[in-house]
N, C-alpha and C positions, 0 to 999 in steps of 0.2 A: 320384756314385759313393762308396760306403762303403769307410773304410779296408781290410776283407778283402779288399775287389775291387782297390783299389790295391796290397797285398800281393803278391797275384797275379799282376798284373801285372809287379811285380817279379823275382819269381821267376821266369816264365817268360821273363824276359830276361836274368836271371842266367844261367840254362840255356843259352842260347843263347852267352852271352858265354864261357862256360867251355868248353863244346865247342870255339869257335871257338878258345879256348887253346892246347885239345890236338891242333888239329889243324893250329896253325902247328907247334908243337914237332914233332908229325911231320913235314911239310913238311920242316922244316929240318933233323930229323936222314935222311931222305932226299934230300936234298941233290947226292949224289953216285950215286944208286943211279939203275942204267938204265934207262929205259922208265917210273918214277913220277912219276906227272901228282899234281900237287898237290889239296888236298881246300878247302874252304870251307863254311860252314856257311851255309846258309837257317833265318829263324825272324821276319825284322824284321815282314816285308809278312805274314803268318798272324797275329801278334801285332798288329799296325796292324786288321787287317781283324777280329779280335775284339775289338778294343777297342773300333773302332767300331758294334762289332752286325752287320755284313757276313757274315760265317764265323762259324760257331761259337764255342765258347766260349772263352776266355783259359785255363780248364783245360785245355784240348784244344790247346793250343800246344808240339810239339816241335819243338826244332832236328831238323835235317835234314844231311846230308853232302854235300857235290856235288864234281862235276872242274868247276870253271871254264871251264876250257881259254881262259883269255884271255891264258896268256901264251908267248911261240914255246918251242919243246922247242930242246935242244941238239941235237948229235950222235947223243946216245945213246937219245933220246927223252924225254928228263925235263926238264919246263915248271918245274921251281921256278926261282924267282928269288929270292934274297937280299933285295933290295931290296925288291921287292915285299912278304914276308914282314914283314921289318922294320917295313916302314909300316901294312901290316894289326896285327903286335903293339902296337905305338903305339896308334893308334884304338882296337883291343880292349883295350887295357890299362885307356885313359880311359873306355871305356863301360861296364866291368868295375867302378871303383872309383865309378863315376855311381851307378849302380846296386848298392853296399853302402853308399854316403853317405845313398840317401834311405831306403834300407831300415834303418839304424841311427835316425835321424832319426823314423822312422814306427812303429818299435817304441818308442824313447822317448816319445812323445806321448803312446800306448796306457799303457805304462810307468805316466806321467805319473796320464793319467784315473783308471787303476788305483787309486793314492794316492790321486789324488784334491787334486793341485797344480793 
């Protein structure tokens, strides 16, 4: 695989990670609002499946939006969980900075060859 193709890759997981960003911070600032079923984002298993040749291209990878629905609603009807929340921000935070580490790292190299180091 040639570095543009790992780039790629990259980024369309970047995309995924930062969606999934904003769409705990809504989760959480609805929180308390009645009837709002929390969101999550699909993009791993599309991005797996172009990586491997399976699905189409790793260009053609967009995150996605879903209702979960995995976790019980209160009263009012609203599934968020705090917790749950928390732990998906965790994970996404780490898979978020995974993924500007090796894309800093992989521009360096390029960087590098450029010069010619």
């Amino acid at each position: 695989m040639d570095k543009s193709m790992n780039v790629t890759m990259l980024e369309a997981g970047l995309r995924g990670v930062t969606l999934r960003s904003q769409a705990i911070a809504n989760n959480i600032a609805n929180i308390d609002t009645p009837g709002y079923k929390r969101k999550d984002v699909q993009f791993e298993d599309a991005l797996a499946k172009a990586i491997d040749g399976d699905e189409g291209s790793v260009d053609d990878v967009e995150p996605t939006l879903f209702e979960p629905r995995n976790t019980p609603a209160d009263a009012s009807g609203n599934d968020v969980n705090m917790d749950t929340e928390v732990g998906q921000l965790l994970e996404n935070s780490t898979m978020q900075k995974t993924y500007l580490r090796l894309m800093t790292k992989m521009y360096r190299q390029m960087d590098m060859a450029i010069r010619g180091e």
